[in-house]
N, C-alpha and C positions, 0 to 999 in steps of 0.2 A: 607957270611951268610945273612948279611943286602940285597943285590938282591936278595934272595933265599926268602928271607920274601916277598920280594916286589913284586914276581913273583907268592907267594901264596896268596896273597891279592886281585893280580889283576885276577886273577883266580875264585875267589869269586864272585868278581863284574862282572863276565862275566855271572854269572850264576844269578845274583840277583839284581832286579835293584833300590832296596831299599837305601842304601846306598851311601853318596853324596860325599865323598870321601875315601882313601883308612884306615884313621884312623879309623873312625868309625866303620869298621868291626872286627877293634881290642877288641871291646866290646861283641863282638857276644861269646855268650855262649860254640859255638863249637867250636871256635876259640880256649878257653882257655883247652876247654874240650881235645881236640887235643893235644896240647902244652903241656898238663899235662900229657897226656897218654905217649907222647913221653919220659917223663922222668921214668914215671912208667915201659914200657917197656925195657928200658934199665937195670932198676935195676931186673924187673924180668928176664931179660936172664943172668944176675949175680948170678942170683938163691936168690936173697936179697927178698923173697917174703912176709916178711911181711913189709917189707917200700914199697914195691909194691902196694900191696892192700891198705897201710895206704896214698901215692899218691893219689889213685884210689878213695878211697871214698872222700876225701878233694876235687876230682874235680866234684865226684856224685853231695856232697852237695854245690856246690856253681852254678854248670851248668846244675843240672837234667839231665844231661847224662851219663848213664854207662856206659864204657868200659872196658873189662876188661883187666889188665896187658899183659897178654897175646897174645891178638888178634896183627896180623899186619897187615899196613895199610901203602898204599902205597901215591904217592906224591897227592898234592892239593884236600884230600877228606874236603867233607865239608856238616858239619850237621846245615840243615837250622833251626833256633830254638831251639830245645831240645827234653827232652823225649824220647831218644834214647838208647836203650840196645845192646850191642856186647858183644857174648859170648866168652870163652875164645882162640876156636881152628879157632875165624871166621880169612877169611884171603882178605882182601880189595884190589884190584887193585888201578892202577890212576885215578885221575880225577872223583872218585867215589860221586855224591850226595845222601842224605840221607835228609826227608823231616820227622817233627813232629811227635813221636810216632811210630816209625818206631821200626822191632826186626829183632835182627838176633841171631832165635835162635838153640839151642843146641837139643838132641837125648840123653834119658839117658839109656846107654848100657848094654846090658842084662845078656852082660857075668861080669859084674862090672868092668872093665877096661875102663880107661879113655881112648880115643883116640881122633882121628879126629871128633867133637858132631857137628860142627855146617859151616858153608856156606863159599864157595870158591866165590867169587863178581869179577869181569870180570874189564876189563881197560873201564869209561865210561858210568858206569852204572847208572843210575837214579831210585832211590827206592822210589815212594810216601807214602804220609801221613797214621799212623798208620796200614802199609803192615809189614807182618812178614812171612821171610824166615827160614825157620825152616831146621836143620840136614846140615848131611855133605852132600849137594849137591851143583851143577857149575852154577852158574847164566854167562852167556857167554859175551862176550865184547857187547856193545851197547845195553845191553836190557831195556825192561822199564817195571818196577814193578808198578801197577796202587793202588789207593788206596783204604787202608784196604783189600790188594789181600792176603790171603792165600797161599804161594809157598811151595807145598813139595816135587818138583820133578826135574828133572833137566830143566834149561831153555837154550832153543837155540839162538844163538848170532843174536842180533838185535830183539829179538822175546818183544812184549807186554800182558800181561801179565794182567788178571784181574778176580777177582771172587773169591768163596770159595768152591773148592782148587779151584786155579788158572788155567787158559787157556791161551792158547794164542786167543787173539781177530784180527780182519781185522780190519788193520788201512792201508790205501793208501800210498805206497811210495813217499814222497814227499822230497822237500828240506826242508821243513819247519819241519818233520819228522827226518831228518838225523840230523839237527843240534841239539844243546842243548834247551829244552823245560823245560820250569816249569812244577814240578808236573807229567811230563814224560807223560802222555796220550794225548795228545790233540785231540780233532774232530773241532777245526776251529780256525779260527785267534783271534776271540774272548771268547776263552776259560777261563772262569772261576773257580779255585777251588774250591770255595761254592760250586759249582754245580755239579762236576766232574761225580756222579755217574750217574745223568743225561745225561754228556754231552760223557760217555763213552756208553750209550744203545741208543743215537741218531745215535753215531759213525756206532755201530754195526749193527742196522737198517739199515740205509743207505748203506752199503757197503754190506748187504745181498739183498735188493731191487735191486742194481746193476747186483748182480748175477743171480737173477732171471729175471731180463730183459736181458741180455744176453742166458741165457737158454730160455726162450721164442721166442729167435731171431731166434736160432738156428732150433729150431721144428720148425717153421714156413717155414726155406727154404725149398724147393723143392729137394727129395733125387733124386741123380743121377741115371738115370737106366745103368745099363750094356750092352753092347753090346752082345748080346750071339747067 
């Protein structure tokens, strides 16, 4: 159990590079918020659900992050900060990041039956700042949710993600793309969050400028004649 902690910490610091050692992230607010949910959820699949919910809020009010009893959540998810809501049918892969302000939320059903209301989250997923995934849809393994994106649809695996509703955007396959990024959208090595909305319509610029220099390449060759 002590390696298991130790392997969720170092997890963290891979993703964050605030932090000067592994104890320090023991104060991080999602850390506890986590830690807490995991007892809440135990007792709600006990069916114990008012010491569930009464977990749940004791960890709302100390770490401004909702969770609800319910939701499951798979290994080293980690909410950068706070401000975070998960609703009760959401269901979290591994390795799942969650960044300030973030929702995942719920669909209220028309025939009044509670069901599947809110987001299936993929292995690896990166959701930035104040982004809200709304209903029972599949956000796909390696996607990146940009911020304040509106998602109400389903998202395909590896796809980036930005706007209101949300799109996928052209971001250039790189290595520096595949691996773990802050904040999940990046357009350069010196990517700044402050700026993001900025630095996600330079992105876009630029990788449509592309395209149209290519298609201009193209017009411009000489069409083949046929022999006839």
């Amino acid at each position: 159990m002590f390696e298991a902690l130790l392997d969720y910490l170092d997890s963290i610091k891979a993703r964050d590079p605030a932090p000067r050692s592994r104890w320090e992230i023991l104060l991080y607010p999602g850390v506890w918020a986590l830690g807490m949910h995991r007892i809440a959820h135990w007792l709600y699949q006990a069916q114990l659900f008012f010491l569930a919910r009464f977990v749940n809020h004791v960890a709302r009010l100390f770490t401004a992050i909702d969770i609800h009893p319910g939701a499951v959540i798979g290994r080293n998810f980690f909410i950068d900060h706070g401000f975070v809501v998960i609703g009760e049918t959401a269901e979290i892969g591994d390795n799942v990041t969650i960044y300030q302000g973030a929702t995942l939320g719920g669909t209220n059903p028309t025939d009044g039956v509670a069901g599947k209301r809110h987001p299936t989250i993929g292995d690896d997923v990166i959701i930035s700042l104040g982004a809200a995934i709304l209903g029972p849809i599949h956000v796909g393994k390696n996607a990146r949710i940009g911020a304040n994106a509106v998602v109400t649809k389903e998202v395909p695996e590896g796809a980036t993600m930005v706007g209101i509703p949300a799109r996928p955007t052209l971001v250039e396959v790189k290595k520096e793309t595949q691996d773990f990024v802050p904040y999940g959208t990046p357009c350069s090595e010196r990517f700044d969050p402050a700026t993001q909305q900025l630095e996600i319509l330079k992105c876009e610029m630029e990788q449509l400028q592309k395209r149209i220099e290519a298609m201009a390449g193209e017009r411009a060759q000489p069409k083949k004649r046929s022999n006839g």
